[in-house]
C-alpha positions as a printed Julia matrix, in Angstrom:
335×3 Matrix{Float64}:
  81.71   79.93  110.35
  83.79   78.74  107.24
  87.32   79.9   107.48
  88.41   81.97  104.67
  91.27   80.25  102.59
  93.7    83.01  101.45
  97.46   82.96   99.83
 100.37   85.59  100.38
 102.56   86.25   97.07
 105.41   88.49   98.45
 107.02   88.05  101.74
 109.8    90.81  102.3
 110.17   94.28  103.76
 106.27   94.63  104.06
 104.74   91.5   103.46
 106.51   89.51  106.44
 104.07   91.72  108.58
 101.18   89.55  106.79
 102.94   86.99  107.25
 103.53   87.59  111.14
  99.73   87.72  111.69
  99.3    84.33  111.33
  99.61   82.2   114.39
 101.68   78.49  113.72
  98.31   76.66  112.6
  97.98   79.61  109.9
  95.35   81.0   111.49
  94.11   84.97  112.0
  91.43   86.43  111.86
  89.24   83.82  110.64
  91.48   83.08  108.03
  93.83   79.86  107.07
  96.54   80.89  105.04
  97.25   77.95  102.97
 100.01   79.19  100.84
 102.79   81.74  101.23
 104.75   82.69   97.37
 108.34   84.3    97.12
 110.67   84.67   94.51
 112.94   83.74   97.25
 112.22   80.82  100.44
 111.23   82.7   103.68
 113.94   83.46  105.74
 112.09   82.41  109.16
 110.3    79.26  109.07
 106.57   79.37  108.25
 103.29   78.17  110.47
 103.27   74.39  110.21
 100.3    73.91  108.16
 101.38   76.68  105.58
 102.67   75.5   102.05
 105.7    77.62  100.17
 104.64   77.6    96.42
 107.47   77.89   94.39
 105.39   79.62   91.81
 101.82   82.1    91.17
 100.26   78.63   89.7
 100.1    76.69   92.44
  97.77   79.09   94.33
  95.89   80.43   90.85
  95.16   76.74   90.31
  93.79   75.65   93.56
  89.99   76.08   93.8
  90.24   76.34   97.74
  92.07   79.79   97.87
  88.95   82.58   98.0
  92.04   85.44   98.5
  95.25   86.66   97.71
  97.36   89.07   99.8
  99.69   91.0    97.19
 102.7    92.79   98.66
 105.11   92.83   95.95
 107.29   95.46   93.91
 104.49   97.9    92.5
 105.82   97.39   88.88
 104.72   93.53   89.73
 101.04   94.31   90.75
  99.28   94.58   87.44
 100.54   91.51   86.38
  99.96   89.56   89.31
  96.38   91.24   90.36
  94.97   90.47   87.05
  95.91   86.86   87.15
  94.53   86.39   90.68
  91.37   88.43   89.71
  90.9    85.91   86.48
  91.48   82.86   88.57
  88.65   84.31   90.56
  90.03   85.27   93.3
  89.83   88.32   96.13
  92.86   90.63   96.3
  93.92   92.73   98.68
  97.22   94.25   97.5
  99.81   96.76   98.86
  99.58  100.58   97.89
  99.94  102.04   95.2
  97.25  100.08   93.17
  99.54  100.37   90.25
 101.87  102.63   88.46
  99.46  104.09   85.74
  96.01  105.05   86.01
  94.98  102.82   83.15
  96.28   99.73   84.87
  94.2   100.51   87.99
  91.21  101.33   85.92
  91.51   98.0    84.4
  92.09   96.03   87.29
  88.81   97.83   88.86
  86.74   96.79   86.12
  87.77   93.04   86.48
  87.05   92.79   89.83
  83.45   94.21   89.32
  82.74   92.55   86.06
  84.41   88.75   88.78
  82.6    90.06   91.23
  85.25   90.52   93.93
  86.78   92.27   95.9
  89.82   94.48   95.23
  91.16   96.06   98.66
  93.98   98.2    98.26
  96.34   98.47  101.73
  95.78  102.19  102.64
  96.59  101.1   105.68
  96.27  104.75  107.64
  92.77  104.25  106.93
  92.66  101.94  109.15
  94.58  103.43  112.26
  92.24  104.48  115.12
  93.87  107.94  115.86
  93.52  108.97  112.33
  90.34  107.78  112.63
  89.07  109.97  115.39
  91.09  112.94  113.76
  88.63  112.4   110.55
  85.52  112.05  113.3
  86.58  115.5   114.65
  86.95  117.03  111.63
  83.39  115.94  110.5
  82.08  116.77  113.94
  82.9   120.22  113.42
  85.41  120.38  116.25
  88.29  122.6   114.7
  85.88  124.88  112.99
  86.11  125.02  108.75
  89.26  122.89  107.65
  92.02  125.31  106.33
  95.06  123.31  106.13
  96.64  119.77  106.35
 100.76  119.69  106.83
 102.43  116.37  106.71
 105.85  115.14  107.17
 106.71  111.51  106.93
 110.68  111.22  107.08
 112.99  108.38  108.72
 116.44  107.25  107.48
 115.68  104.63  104.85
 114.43  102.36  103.7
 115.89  103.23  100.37
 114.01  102.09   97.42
 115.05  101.79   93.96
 111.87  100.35   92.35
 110.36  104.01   93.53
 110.83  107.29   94.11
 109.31  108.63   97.62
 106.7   110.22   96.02
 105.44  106.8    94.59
 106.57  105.06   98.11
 105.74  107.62  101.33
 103.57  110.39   99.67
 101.45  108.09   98.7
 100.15  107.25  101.85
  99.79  111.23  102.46
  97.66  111.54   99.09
  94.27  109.46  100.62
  94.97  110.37  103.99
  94.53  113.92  102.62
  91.32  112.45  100.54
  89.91  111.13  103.31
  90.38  113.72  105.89
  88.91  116.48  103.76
  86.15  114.02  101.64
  86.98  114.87   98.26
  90.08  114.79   95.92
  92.14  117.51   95.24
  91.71  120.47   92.37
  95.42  120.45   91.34
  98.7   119.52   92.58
 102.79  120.59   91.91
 105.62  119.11   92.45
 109.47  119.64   93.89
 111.73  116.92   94.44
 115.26  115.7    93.75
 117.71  112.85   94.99
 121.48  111.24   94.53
 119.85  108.76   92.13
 119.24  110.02   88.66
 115.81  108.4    87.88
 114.3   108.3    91.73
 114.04  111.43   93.59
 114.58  110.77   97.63
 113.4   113.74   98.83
 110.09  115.19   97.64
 107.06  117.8    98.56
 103.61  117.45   97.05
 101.16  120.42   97.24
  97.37  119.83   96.5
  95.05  122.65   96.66
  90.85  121.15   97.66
  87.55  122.61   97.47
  86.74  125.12  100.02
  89.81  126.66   99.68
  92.0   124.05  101.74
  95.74  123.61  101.43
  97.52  120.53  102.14
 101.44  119.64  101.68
 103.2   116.52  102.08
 107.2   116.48  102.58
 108.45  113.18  102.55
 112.53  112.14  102.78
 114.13  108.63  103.4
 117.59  110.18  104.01
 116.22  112.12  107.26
 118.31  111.09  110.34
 115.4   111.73  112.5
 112.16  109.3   112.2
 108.82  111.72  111.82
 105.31  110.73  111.1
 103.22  113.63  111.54
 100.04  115.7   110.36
  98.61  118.83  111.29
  95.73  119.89  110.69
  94.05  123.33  111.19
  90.34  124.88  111.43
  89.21  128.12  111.73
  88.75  127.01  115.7
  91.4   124.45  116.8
  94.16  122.86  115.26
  94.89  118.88  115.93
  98.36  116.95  115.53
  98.65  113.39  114.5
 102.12  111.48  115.76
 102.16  108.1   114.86
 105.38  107.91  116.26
 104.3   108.78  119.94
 104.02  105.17  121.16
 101.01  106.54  123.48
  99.91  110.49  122.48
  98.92  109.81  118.72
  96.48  113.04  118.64
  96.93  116.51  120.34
  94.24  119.01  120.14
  95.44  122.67  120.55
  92.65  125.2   120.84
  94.57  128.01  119.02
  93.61  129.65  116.11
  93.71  132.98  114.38
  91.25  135.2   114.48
  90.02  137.71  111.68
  87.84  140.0   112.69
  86.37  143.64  110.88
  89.1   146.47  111.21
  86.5   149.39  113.26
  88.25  151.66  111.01
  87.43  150.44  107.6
  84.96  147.24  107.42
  86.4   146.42  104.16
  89.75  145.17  105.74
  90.21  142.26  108.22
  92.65  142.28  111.17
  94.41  139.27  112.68
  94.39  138.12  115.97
  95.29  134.64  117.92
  94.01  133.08  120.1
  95.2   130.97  122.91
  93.26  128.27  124.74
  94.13  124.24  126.31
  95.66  121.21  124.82
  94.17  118.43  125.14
  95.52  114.83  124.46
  92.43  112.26  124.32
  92.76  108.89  124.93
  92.86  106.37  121.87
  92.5   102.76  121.08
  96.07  101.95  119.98
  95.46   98.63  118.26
  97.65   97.73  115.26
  96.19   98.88  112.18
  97.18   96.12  109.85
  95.55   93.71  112.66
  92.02   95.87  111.8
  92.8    96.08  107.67
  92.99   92.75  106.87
  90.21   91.83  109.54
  87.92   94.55  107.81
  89.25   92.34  104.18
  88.09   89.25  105.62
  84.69   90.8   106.66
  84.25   92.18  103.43
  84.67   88.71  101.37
  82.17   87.36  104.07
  79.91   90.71  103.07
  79.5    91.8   106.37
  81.15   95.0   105.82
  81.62   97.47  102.57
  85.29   97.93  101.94
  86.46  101.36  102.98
  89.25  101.31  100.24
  88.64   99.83   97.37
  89.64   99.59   93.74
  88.2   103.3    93.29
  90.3   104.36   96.07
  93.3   103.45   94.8
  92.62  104.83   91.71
  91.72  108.51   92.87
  95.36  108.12   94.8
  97.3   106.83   91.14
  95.51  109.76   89.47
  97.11  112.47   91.42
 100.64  110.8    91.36
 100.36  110.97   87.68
  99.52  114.35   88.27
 102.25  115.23   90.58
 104.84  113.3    88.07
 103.33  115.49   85.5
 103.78  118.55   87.61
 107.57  117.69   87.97
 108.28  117.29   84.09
 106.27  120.84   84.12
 109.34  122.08   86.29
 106.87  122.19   89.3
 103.61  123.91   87.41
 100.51  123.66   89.01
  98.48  120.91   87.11
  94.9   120.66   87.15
  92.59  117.44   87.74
């Protein structure tokens, strides 16, 4: 089979880890990464057959490139997106989509009306262990979903191109999406920071159908690195660690119980219950190794992309919302 000729525009915090999966013929995945774009050289040296453009045109101009991995400032992806998209070109570009919802809406509709694909890096997606939480959710294992409780702290990196809502709860918003299958009713905000324009520290609250509550508390001046979801049924309750190097998912069968009070049928009482843990074994291959594989497959149309230009728009939607919510003083806004 053809190898897919793709181009990287941004090679820094994030998108050295593109970079990295590229063996020294610029090869991965079967992939040849012809071109690698910064505003500034690489600091390590690049695969031997990879060119450095020094600017967007080289790779816009040159027929060969089918792709374009964007991992740039998020102010930058608009801009860049829609010139890759007119030189037509596949894009797979870092989260969030964009900064406003119009933007994303836009960019979706060019890639339709081009015909290509517009992959957006929710890269939790693509992690196995969240992946078999979502298959035990659906499977009915914990019983009705109830609630979803995420923290996702560490000290730094600080940002000041955006705030940690924009930056970590992002990721929490479609993990939340795609755990529970639908977006959320309404969301408030609380946050704050040392800078005046980018709050540091911030929790998100969404309310979903079916009466399920999820929160997201997210801080990049935490001393202590945390990456973790719970998530509760009406049966069992499961915990996601991405930071255990080997126990990513723990399944506690605990719950609370609510059963008729003899004494007046109208009234509930509350019990728990107390059963096993169980930690299950899981494939713990990288998940940016299986998202840009899965990006690749998709430009060869072997496989439906599982987050596309519409997923990236639900996900800018409710950060508008939740930047609405905090210029409401924290209201509850509706979607």
């Amino acid at each position: 089979m053809q190898k897919t000729i793709v181009a990287l525009i941004g090679c820094g915090y994030w998108g050295k880890n593109y970079l990295n999966l590229f063996n020294n013929d610029g090869v991965f995945g079967g992939a040849f990464l012809k071109y690698v774009h910064d505003l500034n050289p690489p600091t390590k040296s690049l695969p031997k057959e990879v060119t450095f453009a020094k600017d967007i045109a080289t790779i816009l101009n040159d027929s060969d490139v089918q792709a374009v991995i964007i991992a740039t400032p998020t102010k930058t992806h608009f801009d860049i997106a829609s010139q890759v998209l007119k030189a037509g070109k596949h894009v797979l570009i870092e989260k969030p989509l964009t900064l406003h919802l119009d933007e994303s809406e836009k960019l979706n509709e060019m890639a339709k009306s081009m015909r290509k694909i517009l992959m957006v890096g929710h890269i939790f997606k693509y992690n196995h262990a969240l992946r078999e939480l979502k298959r035990r959710i659906d499977a009915g294992e914990i019983g009705d979903l109830r609630y979803i409780d995420a923290r996702r702290v560490a000290l730094g990196p600080v940002r000041y191109d955006a705030s940690a809502l924009w930056d970590l709860i992002s990721h929490e918003v479609y993990i939340f999406m795609y755990l529970v299958g639908s977006a959320p009713i309404s969301v408030n905000y609380s946050g704050g920071g040392y800078m005046d324009t980018i709050d540091e520290i911030v929790s998100v609250n969404m309310k979903f159908p079916r009466k399920i509550f999820a929160s997201a508390y997210a801080n990049w001046a935490h001393p202590v690195k945390e990456r973790r979801i719970v998530v509760g049924g009406t049966k069992k309750a499961i915990v996601f660690d991405d930071v255990n190097p080997s126990e990513k998912l723990t399944i506690y069968d605990r719950s609370i119980e609510y059963l008729p009070n003899p004494n007046n049928f109208s009234e509930f009482q509350a019990g728990t219950r107390e059963g096993d843990i169980l930690i299950p074994k899981i494939n713990l291959s990288q998940p940016l190794v299986t998202e840009v594989e899965h990006f690749f497959k998709c430009i060869q149309g072997t496989e439906t992309c599982m987050s596309d230009g519409q997923d990236g728009i639900n996900v800018v939607k409710v950060l508008e919302a939740a930047e609405k919510s905090k210029k409401l003083g924290g209201a509850e806004v509706f979607l």
